[in-house]
N, C-alpha and C positions, 0 to 999 in steps of 0.2 A: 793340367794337374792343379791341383787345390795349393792356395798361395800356405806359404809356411803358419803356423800358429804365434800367434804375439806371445811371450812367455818372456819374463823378463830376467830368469835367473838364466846366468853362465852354462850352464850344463844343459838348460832348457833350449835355449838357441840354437845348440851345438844340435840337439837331439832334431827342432823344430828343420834347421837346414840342412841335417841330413835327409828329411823329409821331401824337399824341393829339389835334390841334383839327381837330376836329366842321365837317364841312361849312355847316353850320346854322348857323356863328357867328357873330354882328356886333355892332355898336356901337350902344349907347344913348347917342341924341343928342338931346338937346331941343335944337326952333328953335322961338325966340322972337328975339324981339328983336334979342341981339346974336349976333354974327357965329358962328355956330355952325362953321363950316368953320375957323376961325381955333381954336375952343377943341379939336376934333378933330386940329387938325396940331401944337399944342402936346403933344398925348400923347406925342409919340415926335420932331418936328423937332429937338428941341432936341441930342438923341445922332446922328441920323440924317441931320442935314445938315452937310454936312464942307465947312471952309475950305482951304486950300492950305498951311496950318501944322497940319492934322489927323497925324495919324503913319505913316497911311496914304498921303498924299499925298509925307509925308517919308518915306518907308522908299525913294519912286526913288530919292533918291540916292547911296545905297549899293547897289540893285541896278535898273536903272532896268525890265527884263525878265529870266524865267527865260531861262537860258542854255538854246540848241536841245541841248544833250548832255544837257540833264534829261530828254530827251523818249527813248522810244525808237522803233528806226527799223524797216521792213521789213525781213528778210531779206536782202534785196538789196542790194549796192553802188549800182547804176544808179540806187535812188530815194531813198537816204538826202533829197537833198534837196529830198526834192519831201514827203515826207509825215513828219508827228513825233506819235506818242501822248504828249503833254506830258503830269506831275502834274499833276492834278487836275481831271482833264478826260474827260467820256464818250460813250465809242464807240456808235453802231448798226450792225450787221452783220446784213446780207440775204441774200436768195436763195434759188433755187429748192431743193425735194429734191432731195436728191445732188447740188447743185451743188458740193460738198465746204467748207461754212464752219465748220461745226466741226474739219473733219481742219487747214485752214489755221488756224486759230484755237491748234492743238496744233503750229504748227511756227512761227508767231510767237512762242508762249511759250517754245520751246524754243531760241530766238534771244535773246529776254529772260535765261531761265537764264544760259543764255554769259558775256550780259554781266553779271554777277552781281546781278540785279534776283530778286527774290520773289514767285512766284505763287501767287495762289486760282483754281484751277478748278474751278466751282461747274458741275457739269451732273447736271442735274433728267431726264433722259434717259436715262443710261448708270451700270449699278452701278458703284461704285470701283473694281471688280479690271479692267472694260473701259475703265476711264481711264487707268488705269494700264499695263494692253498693252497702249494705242495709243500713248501715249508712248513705252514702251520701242520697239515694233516702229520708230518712227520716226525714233527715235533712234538705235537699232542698224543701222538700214537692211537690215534684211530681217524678212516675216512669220515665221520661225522661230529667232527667237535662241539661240544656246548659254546655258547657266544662268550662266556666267561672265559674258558679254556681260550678261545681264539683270543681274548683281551690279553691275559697272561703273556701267550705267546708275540703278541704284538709288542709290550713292553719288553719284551726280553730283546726283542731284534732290534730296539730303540737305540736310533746312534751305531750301531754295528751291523745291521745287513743294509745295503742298499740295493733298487733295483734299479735297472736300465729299461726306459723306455722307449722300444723300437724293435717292429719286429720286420724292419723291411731290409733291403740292401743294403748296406752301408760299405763308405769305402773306409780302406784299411786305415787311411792317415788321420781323419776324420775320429774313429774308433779309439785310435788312440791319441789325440790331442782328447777327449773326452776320457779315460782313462788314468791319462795325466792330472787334468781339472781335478775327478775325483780325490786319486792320492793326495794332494794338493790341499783340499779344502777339506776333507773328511777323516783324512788316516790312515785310508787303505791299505791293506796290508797283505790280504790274499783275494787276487780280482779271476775268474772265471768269463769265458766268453765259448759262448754255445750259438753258434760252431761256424769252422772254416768255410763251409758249404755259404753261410748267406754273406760272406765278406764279398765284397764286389772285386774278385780275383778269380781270374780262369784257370782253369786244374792243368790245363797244359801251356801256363804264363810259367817257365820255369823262371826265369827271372824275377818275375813278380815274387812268385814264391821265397827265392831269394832275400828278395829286397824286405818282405814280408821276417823274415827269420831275421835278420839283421833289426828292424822295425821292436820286435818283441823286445829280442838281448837287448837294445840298448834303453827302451824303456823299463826292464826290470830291473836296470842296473842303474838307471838315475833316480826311480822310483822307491829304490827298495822294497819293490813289492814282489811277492809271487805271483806268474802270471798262470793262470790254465789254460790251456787252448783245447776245444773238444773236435777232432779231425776225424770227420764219417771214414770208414772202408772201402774199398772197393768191391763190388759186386761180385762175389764168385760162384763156381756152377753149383756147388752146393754150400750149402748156407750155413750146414751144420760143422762143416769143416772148420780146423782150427787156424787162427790167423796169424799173420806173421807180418815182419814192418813193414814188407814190401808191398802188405794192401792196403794203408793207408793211403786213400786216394788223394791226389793235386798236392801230396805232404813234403815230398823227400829230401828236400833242402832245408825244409823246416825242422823235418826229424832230426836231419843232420849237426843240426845248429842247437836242440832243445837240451838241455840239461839233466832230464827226466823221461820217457816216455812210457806210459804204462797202457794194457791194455783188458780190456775188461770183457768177459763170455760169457752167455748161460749153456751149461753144459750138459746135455740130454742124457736121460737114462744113467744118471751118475747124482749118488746119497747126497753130494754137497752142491751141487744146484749152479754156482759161477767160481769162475778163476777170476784173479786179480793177479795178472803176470806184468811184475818189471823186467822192459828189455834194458832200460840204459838209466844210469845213475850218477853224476860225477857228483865229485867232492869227497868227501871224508868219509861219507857210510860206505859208497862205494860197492849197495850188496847188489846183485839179481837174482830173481827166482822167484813164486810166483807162491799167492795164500790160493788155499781153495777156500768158499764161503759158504754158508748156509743164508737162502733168504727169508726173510719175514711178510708174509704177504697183507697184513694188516699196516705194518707201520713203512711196508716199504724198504725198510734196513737190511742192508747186508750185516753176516755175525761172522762169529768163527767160528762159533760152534752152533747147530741145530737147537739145541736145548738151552743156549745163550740167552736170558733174556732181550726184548730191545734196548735202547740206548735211550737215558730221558735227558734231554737237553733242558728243560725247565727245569725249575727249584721244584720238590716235589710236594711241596703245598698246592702245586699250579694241577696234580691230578688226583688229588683226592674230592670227590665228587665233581668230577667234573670240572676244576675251578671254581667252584662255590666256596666261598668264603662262611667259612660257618660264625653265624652269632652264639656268644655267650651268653648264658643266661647268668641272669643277677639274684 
């Protein structure tokens, strides 16, 4: 196993040596006589069991919940309040091939940008220069942007998108000792990782998986960041069928563990084209149930309504001619 990450703040350590303990580990307990459960809860009771004058208990009363505008919302007006990606808290995202969860996944961050939040997108899938034109196309709102246009869009993602480079294996603790650094030195505030498939974890390691769900929670929560994680399906006899959480493939302790898990479909022979169905939500909003969407095949955008225009993430000087900057004349 990979030696712990140097990290030199208190909480980082904690996180970095949860990293390094051995499956195999346990406690040497002699039972004799006296109450051995009693000298085993004494190791740790004493820090670990909190009164109602703990600081934790005190800190409601200066903030009793995060405020929902910590969270960020969908795209959309119509759902703000039905769905919130709160700090510190991690998403699963499903669904079929080409059901488009990574293209959505790049016009939620592009919604984040806006609102001047920090992204990591981390995909194990796609070299950098094809992360990077699909943002710009999506952004610009067309497959062939002018070079001006593409400028625009690169100053806007200036300081707030970042990308990951690596499209190979990587292992989990690795992944995130690097998503740590990120937070850390940049801001980050909502990180994306495309997908569970290239993390160097076997889909029937339920432990791993495990260990992996436990890995995220407590990085979201030293981090304060929201984390995404994109978990492929598993293969069923027909493809058109509709999915459920049980086929998220090598997931289920993951799901178990996520905060959020939503899933995303393109749905045949039906006026509004994808579902976007929450199964699981904690916290305050607390909603489930599922948008239907209209896509846009130009800019890539899911809407909510068909006749919705798309969504411009640039200032809109950035598409009137293409980003040409027009001269005045004197």
């Amino acid at each position: 196993m990979n030696e712990p990450i140097n990290i030199h703040r208190e909480q980082d350590k904690i996180l970095a040596q949860s990293f390094s303990v051995t499956r195999a580990q346990s406690f040497s307990v002699t039972r004799d006589n006296h109450d051995w459960l009693l000298e085993l809860g004494k190791r740790q009771g004493d820090s670990r069991v909190l009164s109602a004058r703990h600081e934790i208990a005190q800190g409601l009363i200066k903030q009793f919940r995060p405020s929902l505008e910590e969270g960020l919302t969908l795209p959309w007006a119509e759902t703000h309040s039905s769905v919130r990606f709160m700090p510190a808290k991690v998403s699963i995202w499903s669904g079929p091939t080409f059901s488009g969860k990574t293209a959505f996944l790049r016009q939620l961050m592009l919604h984040a940008i806006k609102l001047k939040q920090r992204v990591l997108f981390v995909s194990l899938e796609e070299e950098p220069i094809d992360v990077w034109r699909e943002f710009i196309c999506m952004a610009s709102l067309t497959r062939s942007p002018k070079p001006a246009l593409i400028e625009w869009a690169l100053d806007t993602f200036d300081e707030q998108l970042y990308v990951f480079d690596s499209t190979e294996m990587i292992d989990p603790t690795v992944l995130m000792g690097i998503v740590r650094f990120a937070v850390e030195r940049f801001g980050i505030t909502q990180v994306v990782i495309d997908s569970l498939m290239r993390l160097n974890l076997r889909i029937d390691d339920y432990e791993g998986q495990r260990e992996m769900g436990n890995m995220l929670g407590r990085l979201a929560r030293i981090s304060q960041s929201h984390i995404h994680l994109i978990a492929h399906p598993r293969k069923t006899a027909n493809s058109r069928e509709s999915m459920d959480l049980y086929d998220i493939r090598g997931a289920q302790d993951i799901v178990a563990q996520a905060d959020l898990v939503l899933t995303l479909e393109r749905i045949h022979e039906a006026p509004f084209g994808s579902v976007l169905k929450l199964w699981k939500q904690r916290g305050d909003t607390n909603w489930i149930g599922q948008f239907d969407l209209a896509y846009d095949k130009t800019s890539r955008q899911l809407k909510m309504h068909s006749f919705d225009e798309p969504q411009r993430f640039l200032c809109d000087q950035a598409y009137i001619d293409g980003g040409e900057v027009q001269q005045l004349e004197l």
